[in-house]
N, C-alpha and C positions, 0 to 999 in steps of 0.2 A: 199141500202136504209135503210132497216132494223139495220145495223150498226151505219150508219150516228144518226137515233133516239135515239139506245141507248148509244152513247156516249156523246149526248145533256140530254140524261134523268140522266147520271151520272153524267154530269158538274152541273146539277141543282140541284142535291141530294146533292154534294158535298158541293154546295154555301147554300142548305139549315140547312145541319147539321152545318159550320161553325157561319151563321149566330144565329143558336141556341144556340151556346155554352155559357157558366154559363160567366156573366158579375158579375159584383161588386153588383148591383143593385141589382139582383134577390141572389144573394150568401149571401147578407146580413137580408135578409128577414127568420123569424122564432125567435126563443127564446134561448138565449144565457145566459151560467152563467159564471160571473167571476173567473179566475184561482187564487188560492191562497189566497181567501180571508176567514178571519178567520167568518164571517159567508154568509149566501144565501145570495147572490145580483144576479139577473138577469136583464140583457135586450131583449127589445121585439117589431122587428121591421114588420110591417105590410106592404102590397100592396099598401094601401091608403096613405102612408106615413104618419101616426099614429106609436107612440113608446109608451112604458112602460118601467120603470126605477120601480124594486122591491127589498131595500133593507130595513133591520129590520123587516120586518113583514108590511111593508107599501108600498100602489105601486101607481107614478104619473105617469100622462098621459104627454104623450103631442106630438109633430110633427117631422117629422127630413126629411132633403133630403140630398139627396149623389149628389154632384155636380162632372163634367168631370172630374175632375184631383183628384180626390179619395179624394174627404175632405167631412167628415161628419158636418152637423151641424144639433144639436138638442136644442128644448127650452123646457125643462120639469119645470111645477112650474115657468114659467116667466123666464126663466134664460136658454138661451143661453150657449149653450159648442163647440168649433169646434175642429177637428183634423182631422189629415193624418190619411187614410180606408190602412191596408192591411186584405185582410179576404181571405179565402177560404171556400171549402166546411165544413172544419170542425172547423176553428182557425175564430177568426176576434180580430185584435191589435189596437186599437185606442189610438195614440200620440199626443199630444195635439202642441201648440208650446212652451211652457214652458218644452217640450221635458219628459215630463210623460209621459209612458205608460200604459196601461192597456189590459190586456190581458185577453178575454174570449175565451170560446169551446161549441160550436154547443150543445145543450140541445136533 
């Protein structure tokens, strides 16, 4: 009996560390600065799905959600941007479909 339990306590452990693992959604959350640009530019993505966009010494607000198939869309200042999300813990690459990239690193 004793067995039985804990091989049902470790099926549930197991389903619960998977189900906790790092998704797109929470991986993209905190303050990111762009790679290679010749001055500060950061972005800055919140829980509420609130962002900030801070480049020249100036920073707009505005909203962004990450939909299923990894496409970002943000509207900072009235103005709409979307692209293809690859991020991880430390990189996140936003490609527009004009096939721009941009590439920031976890702050």
């Amino acid at each position: 009996m004793k067995l039985k339990v804990r091989m049902i306590m470790a099926a549930c452990l197991t389903l619960l560390a998977s189900a906790c693992s790092s998704s797109p959604q929470s991986m993209i959350l905190g303050k990111w600065e762009i790679e290679g640009a010749p001055l500060k530019m950061t972005a800055e993505f919140d829980r509420d799905g609130t962002a900030k966009m801070t480049m020249f010494g100036q920073t707009v607000q505005g909203v962004y959600k990450l939909t299923n198939d990894n496409r970002l869309e943000w509207t900072l200042n009235g103005q709409t941007t979307k692209a293809k999300v690859n991020v991880t813990a430390t990189e996140l690459e936003l490609t527009t479909d004009a096939n721009q990239t941009v590439k920031y690193r976890k702050m």
